[in-house]
N, C-alpha and C positions, 0 to 999 in steps of 0.2 A: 549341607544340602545344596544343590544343584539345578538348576532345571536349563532346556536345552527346549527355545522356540524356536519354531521352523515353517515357513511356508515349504509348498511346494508346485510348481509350474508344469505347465500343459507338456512340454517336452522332457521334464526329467527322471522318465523313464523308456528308457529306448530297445530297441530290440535288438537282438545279433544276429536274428533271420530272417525273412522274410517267406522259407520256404514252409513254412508250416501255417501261414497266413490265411489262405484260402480254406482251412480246413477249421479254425478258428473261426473266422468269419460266419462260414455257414450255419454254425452252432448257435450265436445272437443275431442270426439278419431278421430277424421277426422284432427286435428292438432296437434297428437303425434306421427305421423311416425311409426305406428303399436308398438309403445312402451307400453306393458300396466306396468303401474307404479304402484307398491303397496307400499302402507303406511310404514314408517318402523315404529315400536314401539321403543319409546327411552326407556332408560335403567332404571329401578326402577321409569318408572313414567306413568301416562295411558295417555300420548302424543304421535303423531304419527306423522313421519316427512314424508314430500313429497318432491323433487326438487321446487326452487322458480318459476322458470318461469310457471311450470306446479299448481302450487299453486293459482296462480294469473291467470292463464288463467279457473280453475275451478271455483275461487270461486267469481272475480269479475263480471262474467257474471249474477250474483243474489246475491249482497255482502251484499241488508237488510236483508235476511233472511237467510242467513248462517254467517255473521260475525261473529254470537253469540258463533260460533264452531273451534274460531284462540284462537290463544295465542300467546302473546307476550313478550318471558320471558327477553328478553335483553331490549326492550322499558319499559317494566313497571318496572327494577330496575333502569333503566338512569328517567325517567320522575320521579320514587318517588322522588328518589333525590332532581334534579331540584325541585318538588314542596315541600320541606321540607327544602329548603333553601331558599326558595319563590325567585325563580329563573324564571320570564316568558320570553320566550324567543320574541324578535319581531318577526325575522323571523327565518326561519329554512330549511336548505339547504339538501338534503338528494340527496346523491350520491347514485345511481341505474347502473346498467349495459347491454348490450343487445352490444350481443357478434357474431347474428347474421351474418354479412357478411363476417365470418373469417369461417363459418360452412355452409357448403355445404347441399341440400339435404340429400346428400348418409350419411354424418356424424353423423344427425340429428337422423337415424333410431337405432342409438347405446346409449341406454339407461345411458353409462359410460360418454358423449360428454359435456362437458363444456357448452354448449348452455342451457341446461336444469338448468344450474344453477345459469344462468343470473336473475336479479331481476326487470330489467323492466316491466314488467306485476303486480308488487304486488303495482304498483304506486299508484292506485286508497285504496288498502288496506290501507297502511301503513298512507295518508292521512286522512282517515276516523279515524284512531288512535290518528293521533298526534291532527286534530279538536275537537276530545271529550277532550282531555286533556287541549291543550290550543284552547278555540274558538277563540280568537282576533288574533292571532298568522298567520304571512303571511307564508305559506309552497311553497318553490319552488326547484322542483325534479328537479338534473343535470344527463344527460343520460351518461352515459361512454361508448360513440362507439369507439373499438380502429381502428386503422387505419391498413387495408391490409396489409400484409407481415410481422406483427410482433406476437410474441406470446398470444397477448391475455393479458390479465390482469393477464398472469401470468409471463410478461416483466415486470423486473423491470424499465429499462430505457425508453420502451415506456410508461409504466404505470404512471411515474411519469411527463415526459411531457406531455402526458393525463392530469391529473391531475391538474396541474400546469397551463395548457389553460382552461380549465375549470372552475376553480376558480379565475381565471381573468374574468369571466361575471358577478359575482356579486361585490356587494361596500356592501366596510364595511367604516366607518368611523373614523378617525383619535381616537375619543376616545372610539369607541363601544369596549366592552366586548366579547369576541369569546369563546365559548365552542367546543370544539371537540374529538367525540366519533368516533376511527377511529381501533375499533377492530374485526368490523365484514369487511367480504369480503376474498379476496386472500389475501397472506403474504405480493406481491406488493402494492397493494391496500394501507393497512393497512400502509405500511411503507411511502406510495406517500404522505399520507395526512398527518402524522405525520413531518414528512420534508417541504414539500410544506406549511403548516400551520404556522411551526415555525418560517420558512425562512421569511414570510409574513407578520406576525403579533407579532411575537415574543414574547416580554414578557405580552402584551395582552390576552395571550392564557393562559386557562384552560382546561384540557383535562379531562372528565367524563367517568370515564374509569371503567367497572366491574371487578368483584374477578374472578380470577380461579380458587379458592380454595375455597371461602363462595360463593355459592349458596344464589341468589340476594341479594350482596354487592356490593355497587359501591361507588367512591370518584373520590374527585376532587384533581385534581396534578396539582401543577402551572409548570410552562412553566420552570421554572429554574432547576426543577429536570430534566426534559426529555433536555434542554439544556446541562448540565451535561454530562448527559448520550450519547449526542451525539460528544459532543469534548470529550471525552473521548477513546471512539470508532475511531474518526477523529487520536486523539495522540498516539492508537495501528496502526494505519495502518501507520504511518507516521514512528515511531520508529524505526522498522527494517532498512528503509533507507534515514533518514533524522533527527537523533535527537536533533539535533540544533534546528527545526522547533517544536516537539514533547515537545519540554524541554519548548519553548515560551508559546505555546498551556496549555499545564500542570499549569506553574507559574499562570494562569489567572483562575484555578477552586480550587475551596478550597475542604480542606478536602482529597488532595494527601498527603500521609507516606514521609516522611523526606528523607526517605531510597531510596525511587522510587527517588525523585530528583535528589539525591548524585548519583545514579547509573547510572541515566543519564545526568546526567554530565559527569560522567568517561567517556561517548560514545561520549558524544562531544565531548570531548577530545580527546578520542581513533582517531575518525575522523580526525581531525586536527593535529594527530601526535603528542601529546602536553601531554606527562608524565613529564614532568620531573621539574616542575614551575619556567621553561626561565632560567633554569642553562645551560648558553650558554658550559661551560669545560665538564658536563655530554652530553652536546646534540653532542658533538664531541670523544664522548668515544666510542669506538668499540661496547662495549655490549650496549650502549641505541642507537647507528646505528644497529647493527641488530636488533634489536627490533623493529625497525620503519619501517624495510625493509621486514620484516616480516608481521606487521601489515598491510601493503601499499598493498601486494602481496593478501592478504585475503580482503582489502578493492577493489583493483580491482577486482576477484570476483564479487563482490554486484554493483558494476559501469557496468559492462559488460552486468552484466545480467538485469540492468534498460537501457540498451542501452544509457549512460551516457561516451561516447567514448571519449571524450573531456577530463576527469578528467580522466580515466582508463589510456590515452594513457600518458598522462602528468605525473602521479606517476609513471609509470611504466620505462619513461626513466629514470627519477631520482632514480629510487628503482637500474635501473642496473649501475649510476653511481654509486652513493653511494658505492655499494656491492666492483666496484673493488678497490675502495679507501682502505675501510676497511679490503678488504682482504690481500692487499697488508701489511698492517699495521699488519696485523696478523700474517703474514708468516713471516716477517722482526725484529720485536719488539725483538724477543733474539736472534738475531745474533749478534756476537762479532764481530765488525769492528775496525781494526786499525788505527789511525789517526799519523802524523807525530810526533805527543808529547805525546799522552797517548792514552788508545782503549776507544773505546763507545759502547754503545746496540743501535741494531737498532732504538729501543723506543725514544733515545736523538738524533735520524740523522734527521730522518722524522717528520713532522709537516701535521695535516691537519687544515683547518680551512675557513673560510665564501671566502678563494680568493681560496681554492682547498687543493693540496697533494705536499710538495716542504719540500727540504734539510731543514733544521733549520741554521743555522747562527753559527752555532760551531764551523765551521772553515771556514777561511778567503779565504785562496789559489782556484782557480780553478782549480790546479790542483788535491790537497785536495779531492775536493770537489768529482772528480771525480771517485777519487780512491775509494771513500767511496762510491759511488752509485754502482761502478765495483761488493765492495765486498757485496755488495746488491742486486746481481744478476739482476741490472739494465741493460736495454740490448742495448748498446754501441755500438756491433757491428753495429746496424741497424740503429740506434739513438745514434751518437755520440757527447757528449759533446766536444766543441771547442773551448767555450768564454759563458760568463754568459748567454747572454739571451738564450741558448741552456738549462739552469736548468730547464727554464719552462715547459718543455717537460713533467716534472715528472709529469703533469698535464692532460696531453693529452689523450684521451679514447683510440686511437688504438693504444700506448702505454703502455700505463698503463692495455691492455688485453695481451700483447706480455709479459711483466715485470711480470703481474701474474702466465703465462703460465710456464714462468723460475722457477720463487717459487716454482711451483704446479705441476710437469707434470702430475700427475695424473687428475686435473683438464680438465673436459670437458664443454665447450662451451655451447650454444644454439646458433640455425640460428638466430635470433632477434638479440642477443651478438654481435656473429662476425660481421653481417652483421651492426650494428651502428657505431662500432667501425673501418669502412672501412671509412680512409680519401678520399679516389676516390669511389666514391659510386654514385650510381642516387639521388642528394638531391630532385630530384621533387618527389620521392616516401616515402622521409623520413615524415612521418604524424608529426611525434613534431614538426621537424622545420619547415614545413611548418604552424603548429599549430602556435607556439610563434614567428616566426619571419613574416609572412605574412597571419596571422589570417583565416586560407583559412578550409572550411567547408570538412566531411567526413561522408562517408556511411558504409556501413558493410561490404561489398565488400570491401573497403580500410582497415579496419581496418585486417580481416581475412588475406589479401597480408602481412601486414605490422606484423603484429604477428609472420607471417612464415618465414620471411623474402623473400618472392613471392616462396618459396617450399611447395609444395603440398598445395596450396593457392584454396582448393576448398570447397563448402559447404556453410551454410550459419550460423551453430551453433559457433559464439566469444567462447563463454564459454568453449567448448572443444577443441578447437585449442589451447587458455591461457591455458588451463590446459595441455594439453597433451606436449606442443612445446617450454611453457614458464616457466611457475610455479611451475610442475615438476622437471625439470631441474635445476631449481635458486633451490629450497630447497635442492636438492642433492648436489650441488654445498656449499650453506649451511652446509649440513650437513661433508661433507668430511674435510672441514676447520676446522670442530668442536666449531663453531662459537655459543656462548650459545644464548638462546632464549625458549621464550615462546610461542606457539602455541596457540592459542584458541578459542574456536569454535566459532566465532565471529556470523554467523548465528544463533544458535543455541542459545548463551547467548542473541542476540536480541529478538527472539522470544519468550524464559524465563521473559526478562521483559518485552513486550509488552501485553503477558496473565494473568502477573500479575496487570496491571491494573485496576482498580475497583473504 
């Protein structure tokens, strides 16, 4: 078994006269809404196009004795084909349109109206076409009425469930052969049945497709090129914010550049934070922390603006732990501190690592210890060491913003900062811990509150609150440390390899 799918377009059927037009014409002018329609001549050729629906309402009314005066240049290079590959098809499915109940009267009388372009009316035509070619051949026309309130066949989303219900009223059979010619009609159209087809019958399908360039040339493309072509397409859109998923997609089509791989790998990576291949000493070094805090700060960006609030709000507390770790580590690293037996550099006092930011073990005493946090500009007053488990403090977020502030006075803040780093604070408004400690859901309204720390918590654009209240700010704050880093236009590089796909 066989079957042979077909759109057909407002122009693909032409005329070879023009002189018998007028005479045609006057026979339906009571059903063109005062529109008189003139022939247009196509270009370099003695063809003359009309609107489909006004085609078929002229020429079916007496189609034995005008037939002789159509042409059919897109049927007669798909049918050569088919019969020089001795291709007959059993049945043959031909999608038509009648656009009708979306076109009003009043709209009708506008010679420019999509109604005029519908091709239900040439049913009787295009039948009498495809019967000369194949007699035994079963021909069954599907109408494409779209449904009220939507664009017409020129929706791609209603077009394609159109489409997609429609072609559920015929059977094709588990091993029949599918042809399909899905280049005439609208660009929805064209795209519904290429999709819908694929999706359906899959590598069954051959698509009889003509030249744009050779004038009647047609071939047949199996189902694996246009498969291609479409996870392909699927691995650009996914790219920019998912390349872990793109990277999957890709491995499974042959004939991607080595180079496109590696590149996106680097972005799974880039994603996951993961330069550095699990050198646990480098992942704890100043410069590969701001780099990540960096990166994290641009990968919120792309989470924000996917409304991906979960992962945004989650690196972004970590991005502002991290920071004050490391900047503390910054500011500290050469200072000259005295110890009872000999001096150290900050760099040998402090330690960070997978349990946090704590003295090292260099010396034994408590009271030692303390001296050496004193001359660290650790802040004692407020947080006073008394007995050991007081060191852990060095650990602590509204600490450890108080201890920076000493290092830094130039160092300013953001409302998000302080307000985390507030031990008495509302925890029912903190979005992370309610995130990881009681898995509790949020909206964009919450997310905007918690961004500003509830200061001028109005609007409903995440994107410009992170930038203007958070992001901003962190890189200043960045910057004044002099804390090295790379920038990079993470946006911009995704969208570089997503168009270089091919």
């Amino acid at each position: 078994m066989t079957t042979w799918i077909l759109t057909i377009g407002n122009s693909d059927i032409q005329l070879t006269t023009n002189e018998n037009w007028d005479d045609l014409l006057l026979d339906i002018y009571n059903q063109l809404y005062d529109c008189a329609f003139v022939p247009n001549k196509v270009e370099n050729e003695n063809l003359w196009t009309v609107p489909a629906r006004v085609v078929g309402l002229a020429y079916a009314q007496d189609l034995d004795n005008h037939y002789q005066y159509l042409y059919f240049p897109l049927l007669d290079s798909l049918t050569q084909l088919l019969t020089q590959q001795n291709i007959i098809p059993d049945q043959i499915i031909i999608l038509l349109s009648d656009q009708s109940n979306l076109f009003d009267e009043a709209e009708r009388y506008s010679l420019k109206s999509p109604y005029w372009k519908d091709t239900c009316t040439v049913e009787n035509i295009i039948n009498k076409y495809l019967q000369n070619k194949f007699p035994n051949t079963k021909i069954k026309p599907l109408i494409l009425t779209p449904s009220l309130n939507t664009k017409g066949l020129d929706s791609w989303d209603s077009t394609l469930d159109l489409v997609n219900q429609k072609l559920g009223e015929i059977t094709i059979l588990e091993r029949e052969k599918v042809y399909i010619s899905h280049q005439a009609g609208t660009p929805a159209l064209s795209s519904a049945l290429q999709f819908i087809s694929l999706a359906k019958f899959g590598d069954k399908v051959k698509f009889l497709v003509s030249s744009e360039s050779q004038q009647n040339y047609c071939e047949l493309i199996d189902s694996s090129r246009y498969l291609r072509g479409l996870k392909i397409q699927q691995a650009k859109s996914l790219v920019t914010n998912s390349p872990g998923a793109a990277l999957k997609l890709l491995n499974n089509i042959d004939n991607i550049k080595p180079e496109t791989i590696n590149k996106l790998q680097y972005f799974v990576d880039f994603f996951n934070l993961n330069r550095l291949n699990n050198d646990q000493k480098q992942e704890f070094s100043i410069e590969s922390a701001t780099q990540r805090i960096v990166d994290v700060l641009e990968l919120i960006t792309i989470f924000f603006n996917q409304e991906n609030f979960l992962a945004g709000i989650t690196l972004l507390s970590s991005a502002q732990e991290t920071f004050m770790k490391i900047a503390i580590l910054e500011k500290t690293k050469n200072i000259t501190v005295k110890g009872e037996q000999k001096s150290f550099l900050g760099s040998e006092c402090l330690k960070w690592n997978n349990e946090g930011l704590f003295l090292t073990n260099i010396v034994k005493s408590i009271k030692e210890k303390k001296d050496i946090l004193n001359q660290l500009f650790y802040p004692s007053k407020s947080h006073p060491i008394k007995e050991d488990k007081d060191l852990y403090n060095t650990n602590k977020n509204w600490i450890m913003l108080e201890w920076l502030q000493l290092l830094e006075p130039q160092f300013k803040s953001w409302n998000l900062l302080r307000w985390s780093c507030k031990y008495y604070r509302n925890r029912e408004d903190d979005l992370r811990n309610q995130l990881m400690h009681n898995l509790r859901g949020i909206e964009k309204q919450d997310v905007i509150k918690y961004l500003s720390a509830d200061q001028n918590a109005s609007g409903d654009d995440i994107s410009k609150v992170y930038n203007e209240q958070v992001k901003t700010p962190f890189f200043n704050a960045i910057k004044l440390l002099k804390l090295d880093y790379t920038r990079e236009k993470l946006t911009n590089e995704l969208k570089k390899l997503s168009d270089s796909l091919i």
